[in-house]
VMD Tcl script that builds the backbone (N, CA, C; Angstrom):
set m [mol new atoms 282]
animate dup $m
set s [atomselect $m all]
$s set {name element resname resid chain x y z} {
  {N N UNK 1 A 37.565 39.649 -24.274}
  {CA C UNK 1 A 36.500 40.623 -24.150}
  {C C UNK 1 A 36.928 41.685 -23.129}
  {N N UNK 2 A 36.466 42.748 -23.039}
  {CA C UNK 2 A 37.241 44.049 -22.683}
  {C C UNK 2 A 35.940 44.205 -21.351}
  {N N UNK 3 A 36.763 44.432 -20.117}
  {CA C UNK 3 A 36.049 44.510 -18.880}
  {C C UNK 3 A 35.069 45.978 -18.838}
  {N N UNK 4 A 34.043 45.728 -18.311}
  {CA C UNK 4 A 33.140 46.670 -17.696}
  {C C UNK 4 A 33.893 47.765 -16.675}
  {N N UNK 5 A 34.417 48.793 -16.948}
  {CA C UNK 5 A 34.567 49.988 -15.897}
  {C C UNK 5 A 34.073 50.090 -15.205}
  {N N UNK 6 A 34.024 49.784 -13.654}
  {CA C UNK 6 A 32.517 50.347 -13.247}
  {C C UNK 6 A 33.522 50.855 -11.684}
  {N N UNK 7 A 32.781 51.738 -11.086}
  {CA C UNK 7 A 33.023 52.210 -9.843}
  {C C UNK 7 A 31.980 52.098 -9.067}
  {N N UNK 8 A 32.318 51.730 -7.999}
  {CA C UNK 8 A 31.093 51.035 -6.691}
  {C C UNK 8 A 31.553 51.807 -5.740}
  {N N UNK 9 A 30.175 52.662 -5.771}
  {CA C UNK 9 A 30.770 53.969 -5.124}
  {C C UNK 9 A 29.803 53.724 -3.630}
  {N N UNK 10 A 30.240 53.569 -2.130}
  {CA C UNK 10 A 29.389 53.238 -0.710}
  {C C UNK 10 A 29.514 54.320 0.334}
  {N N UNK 11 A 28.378 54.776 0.904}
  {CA C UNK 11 A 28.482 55.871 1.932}
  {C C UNK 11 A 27.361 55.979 2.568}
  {N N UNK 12 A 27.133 56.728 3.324}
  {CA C UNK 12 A 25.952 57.404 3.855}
  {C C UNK 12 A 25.731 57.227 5.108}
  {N N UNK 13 A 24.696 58.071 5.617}
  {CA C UNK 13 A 24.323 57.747 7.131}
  {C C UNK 13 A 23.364 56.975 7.436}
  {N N UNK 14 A 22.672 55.943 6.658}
  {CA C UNK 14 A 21.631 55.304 7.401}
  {C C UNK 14 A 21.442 53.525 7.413}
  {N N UNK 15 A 22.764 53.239 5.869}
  {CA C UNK 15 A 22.291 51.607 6.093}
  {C C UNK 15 A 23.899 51.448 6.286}
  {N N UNK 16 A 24.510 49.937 5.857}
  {CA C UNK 16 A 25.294 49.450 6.406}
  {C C UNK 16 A 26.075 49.261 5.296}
  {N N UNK 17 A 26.421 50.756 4.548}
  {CA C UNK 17 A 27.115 50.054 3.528}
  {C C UNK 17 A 28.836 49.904 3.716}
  {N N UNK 18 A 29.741 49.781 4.704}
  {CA C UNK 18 A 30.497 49.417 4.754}
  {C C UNK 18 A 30.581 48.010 4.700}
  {N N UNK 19 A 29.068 47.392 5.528}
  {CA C UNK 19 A 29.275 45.823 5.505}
  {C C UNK 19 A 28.848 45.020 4.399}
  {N N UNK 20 A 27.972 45.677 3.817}
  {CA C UNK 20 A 28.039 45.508 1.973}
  {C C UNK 20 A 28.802 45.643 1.246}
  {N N UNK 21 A 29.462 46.792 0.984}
  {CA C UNK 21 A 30.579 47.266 -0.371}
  {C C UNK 21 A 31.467 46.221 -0.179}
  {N N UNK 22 A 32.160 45.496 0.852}
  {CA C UNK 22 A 33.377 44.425 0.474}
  {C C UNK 22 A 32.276 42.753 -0.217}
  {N N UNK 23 A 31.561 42.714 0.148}
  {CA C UNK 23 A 30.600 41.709 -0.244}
  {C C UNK 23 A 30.508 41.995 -1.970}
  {N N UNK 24 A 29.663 43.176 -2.004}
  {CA C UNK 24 A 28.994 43.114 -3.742}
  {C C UNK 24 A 30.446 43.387 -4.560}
  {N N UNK 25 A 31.621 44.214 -3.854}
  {CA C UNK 25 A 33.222 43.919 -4.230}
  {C C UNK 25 A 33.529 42.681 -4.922}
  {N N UNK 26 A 33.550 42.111 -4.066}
  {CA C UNK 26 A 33.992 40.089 -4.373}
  {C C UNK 26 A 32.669 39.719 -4.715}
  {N N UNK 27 A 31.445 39.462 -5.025}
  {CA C UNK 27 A 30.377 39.046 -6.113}
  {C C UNK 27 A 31.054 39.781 -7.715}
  {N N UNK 28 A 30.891 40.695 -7.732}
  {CA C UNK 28 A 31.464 41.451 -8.954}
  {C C UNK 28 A 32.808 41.237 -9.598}
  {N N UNK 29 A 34.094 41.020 -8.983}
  {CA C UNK 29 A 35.262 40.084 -8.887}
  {C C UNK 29 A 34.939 38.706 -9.427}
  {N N UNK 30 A 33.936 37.989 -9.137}
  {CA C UNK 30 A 34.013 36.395 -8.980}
  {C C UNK 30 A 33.552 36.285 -10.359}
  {N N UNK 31 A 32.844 37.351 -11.255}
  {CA C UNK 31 A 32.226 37.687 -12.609}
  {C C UNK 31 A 33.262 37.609 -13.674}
  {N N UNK 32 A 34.766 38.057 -13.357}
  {CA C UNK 32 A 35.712 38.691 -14.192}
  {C C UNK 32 A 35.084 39.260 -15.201}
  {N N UNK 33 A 33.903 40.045 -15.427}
  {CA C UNK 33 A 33.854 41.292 -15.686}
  {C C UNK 33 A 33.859 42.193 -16.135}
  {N N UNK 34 A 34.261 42.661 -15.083}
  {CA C UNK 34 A 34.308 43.845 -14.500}
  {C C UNK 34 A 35.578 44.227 -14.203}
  {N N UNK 35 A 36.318 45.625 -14.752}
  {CA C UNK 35 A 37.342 46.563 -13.923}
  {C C UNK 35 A 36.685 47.613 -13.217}
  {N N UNK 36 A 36.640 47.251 -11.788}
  {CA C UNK 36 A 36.736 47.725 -10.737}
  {C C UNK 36 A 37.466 48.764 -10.056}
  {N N UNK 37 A 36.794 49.700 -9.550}
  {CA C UNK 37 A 36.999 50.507 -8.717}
  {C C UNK 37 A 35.937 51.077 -7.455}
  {N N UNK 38 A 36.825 51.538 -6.492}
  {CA C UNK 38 A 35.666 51.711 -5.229}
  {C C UNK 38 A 36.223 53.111 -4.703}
  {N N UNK 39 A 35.005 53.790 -4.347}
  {CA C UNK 39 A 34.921 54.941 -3.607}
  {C C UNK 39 A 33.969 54.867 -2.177}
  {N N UNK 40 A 34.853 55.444 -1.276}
  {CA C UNK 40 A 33.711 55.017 -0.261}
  {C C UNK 40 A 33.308 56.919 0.524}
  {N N UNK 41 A 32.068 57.557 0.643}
  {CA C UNK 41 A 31.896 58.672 1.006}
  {C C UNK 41 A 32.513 59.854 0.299}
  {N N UNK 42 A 33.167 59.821 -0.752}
  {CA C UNK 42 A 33.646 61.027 -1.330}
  {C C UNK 42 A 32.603 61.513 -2.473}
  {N N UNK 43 A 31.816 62.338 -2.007}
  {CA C UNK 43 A 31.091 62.482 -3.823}
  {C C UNK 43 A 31.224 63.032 -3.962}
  {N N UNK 44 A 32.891 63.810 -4.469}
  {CA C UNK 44 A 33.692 64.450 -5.407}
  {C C UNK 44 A 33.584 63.488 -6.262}
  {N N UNK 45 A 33.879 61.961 -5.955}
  {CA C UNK 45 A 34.125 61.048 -6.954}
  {C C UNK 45 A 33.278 61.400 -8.298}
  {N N UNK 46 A 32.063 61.843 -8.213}
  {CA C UNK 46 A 31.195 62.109 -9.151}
  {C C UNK 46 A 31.195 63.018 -10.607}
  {N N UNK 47 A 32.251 64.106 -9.774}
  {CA C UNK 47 A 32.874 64.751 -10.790}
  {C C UNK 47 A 34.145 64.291 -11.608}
  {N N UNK 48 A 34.294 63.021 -11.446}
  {CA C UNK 48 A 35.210 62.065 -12.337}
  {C C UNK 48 A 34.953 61.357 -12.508}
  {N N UNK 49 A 33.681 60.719 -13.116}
  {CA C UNK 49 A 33.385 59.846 -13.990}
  {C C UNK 49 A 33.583 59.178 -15.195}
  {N N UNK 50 A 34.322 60.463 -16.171}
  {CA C UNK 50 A 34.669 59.738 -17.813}
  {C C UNK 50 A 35.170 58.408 -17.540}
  {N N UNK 51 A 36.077 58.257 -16.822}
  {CA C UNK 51 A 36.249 56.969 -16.902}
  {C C UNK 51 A 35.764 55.503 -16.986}
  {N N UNK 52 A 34.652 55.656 -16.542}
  {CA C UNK 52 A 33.753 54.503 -16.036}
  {C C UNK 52 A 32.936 54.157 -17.034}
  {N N UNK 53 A 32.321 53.045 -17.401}
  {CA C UNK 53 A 30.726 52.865 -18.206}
  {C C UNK 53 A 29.909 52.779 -17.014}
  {N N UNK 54 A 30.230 52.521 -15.772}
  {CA C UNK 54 A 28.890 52.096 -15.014}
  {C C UNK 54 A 29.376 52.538 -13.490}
  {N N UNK 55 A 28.114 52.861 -12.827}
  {CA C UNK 55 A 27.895 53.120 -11.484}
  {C C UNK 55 A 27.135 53.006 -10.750}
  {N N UNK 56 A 27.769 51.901 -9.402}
  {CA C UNK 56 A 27.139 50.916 -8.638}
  {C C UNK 56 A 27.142 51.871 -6.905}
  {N N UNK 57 A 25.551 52.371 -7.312}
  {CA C UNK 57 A 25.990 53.520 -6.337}
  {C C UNK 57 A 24.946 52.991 -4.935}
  {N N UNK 58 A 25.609 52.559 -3.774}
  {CA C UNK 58 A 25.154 52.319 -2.456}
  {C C UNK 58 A 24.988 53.473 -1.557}
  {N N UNK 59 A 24.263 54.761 -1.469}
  {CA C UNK 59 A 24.984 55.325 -0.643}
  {C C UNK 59 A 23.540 55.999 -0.307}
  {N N UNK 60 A 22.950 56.829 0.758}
  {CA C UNK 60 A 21.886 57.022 1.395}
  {C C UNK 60 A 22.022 58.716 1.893}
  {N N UNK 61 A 20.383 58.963 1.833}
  {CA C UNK 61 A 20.716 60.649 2.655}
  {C C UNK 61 A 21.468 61.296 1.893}
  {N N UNK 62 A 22.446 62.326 2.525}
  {CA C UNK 62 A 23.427 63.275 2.140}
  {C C UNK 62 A 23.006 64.107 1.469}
  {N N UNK 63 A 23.966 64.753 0.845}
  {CA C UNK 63 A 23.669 66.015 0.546}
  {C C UNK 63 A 24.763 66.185 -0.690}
  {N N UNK 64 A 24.465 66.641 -1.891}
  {CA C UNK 64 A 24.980 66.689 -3.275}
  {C C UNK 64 A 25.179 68.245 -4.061}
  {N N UNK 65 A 26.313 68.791 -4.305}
  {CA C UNK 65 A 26.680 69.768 -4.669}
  {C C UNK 65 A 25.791 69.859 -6.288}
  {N N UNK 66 A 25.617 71.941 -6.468}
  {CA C UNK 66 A 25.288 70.946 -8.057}
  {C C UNK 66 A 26.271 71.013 -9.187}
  {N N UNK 67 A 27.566 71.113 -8.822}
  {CA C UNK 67 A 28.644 70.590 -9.713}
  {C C UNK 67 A 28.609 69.036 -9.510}
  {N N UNK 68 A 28.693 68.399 -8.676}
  {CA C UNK 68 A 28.304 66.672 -8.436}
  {C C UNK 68 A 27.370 66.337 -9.166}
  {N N UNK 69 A 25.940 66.942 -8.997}
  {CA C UNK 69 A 24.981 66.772 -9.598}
  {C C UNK 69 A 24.811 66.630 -10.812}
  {N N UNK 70 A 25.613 68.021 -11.311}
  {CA C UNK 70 A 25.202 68.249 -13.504}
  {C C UNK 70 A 26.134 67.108 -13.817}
  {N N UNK 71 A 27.270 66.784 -12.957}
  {CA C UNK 71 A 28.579 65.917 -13.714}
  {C C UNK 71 A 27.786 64.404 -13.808}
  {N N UNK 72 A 27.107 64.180 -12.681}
  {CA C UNK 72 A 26.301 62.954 -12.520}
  {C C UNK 72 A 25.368 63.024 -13.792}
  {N N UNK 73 A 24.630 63.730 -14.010}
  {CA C UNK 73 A 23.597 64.223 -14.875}
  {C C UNK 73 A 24.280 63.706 -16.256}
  {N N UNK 74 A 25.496 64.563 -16.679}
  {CA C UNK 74 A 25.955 64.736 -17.890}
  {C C UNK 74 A 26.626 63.580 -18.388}
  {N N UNK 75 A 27.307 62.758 -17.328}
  {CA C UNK 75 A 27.578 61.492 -17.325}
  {C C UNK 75 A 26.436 60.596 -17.836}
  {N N UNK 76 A 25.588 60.578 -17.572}
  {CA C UNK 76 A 24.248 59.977 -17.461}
  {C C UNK 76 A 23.613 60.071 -18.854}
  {N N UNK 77 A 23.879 60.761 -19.304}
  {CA C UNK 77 A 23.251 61.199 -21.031}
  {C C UNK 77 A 23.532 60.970 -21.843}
  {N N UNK 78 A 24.985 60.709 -21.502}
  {CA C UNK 78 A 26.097 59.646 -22.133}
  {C C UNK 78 A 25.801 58.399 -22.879}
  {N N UNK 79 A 24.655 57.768 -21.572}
  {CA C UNK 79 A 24.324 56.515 -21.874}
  {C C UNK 79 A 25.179 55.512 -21.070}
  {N N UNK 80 A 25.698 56.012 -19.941}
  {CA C UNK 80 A 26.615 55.042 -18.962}
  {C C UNK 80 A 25.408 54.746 -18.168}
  {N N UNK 81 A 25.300 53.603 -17.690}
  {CA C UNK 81 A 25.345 53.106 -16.430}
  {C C UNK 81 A 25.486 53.180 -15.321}
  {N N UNK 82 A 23.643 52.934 -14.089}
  {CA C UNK 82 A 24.046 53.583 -13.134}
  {C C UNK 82 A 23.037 52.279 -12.482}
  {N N UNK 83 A 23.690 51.778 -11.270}
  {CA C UNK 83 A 23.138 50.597 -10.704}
  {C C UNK 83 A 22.750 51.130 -9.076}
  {N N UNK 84 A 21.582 51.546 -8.854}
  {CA C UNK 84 A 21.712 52.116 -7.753}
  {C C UNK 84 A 20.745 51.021 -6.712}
  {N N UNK 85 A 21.910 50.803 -5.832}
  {CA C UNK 85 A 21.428 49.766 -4.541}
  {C C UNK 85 A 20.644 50.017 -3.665}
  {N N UNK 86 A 19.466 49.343 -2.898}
  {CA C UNK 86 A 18.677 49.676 -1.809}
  {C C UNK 86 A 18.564 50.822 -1.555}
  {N N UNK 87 A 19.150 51.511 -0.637}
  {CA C UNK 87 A 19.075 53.083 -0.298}
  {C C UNK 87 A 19.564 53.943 -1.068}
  {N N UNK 88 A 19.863 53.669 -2.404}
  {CA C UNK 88 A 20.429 54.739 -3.390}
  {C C UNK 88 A 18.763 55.693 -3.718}
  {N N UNK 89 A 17.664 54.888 -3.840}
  {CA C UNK 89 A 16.576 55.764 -3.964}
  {C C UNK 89 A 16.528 56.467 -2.710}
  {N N UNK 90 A 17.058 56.997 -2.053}
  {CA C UNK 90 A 16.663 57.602 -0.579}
  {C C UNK 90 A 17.719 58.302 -0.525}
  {N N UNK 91 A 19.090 59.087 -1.613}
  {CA C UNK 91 A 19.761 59.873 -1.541}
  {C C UNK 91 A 19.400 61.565 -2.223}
  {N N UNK 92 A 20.231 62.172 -1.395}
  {CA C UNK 92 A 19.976 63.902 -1.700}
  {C C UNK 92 A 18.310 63.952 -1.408}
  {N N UNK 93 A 18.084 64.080 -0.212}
  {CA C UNK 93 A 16.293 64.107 -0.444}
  {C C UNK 93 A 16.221 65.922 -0.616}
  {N N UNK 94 A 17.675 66.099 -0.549}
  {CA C UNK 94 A 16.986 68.363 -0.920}
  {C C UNK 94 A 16.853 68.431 -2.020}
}
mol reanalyze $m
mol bondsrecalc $m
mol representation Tube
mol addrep $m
């Protein structure tokens, strides 16, 4: 069976997702899966998505270009997958 793409993407200024992302890393690993990838604070990453079916997005606050944005968007319409963790509802509040 052919693995799940997914990128687990962690950042922000307000929770602890450095001490998470290696945790839900190895939960997601222990699945086999999943092909894995991790981004930590770059959301350029966003504008390279084709690759992925899914996105495991931890990241809080900040602030989102709207080339990031439409690519996120357009990705999204696709019908990919987007798993957004605890403080993912509490990102781009502009």
């Amino acid at each position: 069976m052919a693995k799940v793409k997914t990128l687990v993407f962690g950042g922000g200024e307000i929770h602890d997702w450095k001490g998470i992302q290696p945790k839900l890393v190895a939960a997601l690993e222990a699945s086999d899966a999943f092909e894995l990838s991790t981004v930590q604070e770059n959301l350029d990453a966003l504008l390279e998505l084709a690759a992925y079916d899914v996105l495991v997005f931890h990241y809080t606050v900040g602030t989102i270009s709207d080339a990031q944005r439409d690519a996120l968007s357009s990705w999204l319409i696709q019908g990919k997958g987007y798993v957004g963790i605890h403080s993912a509802a509490d990102s781009f509040r502009m």
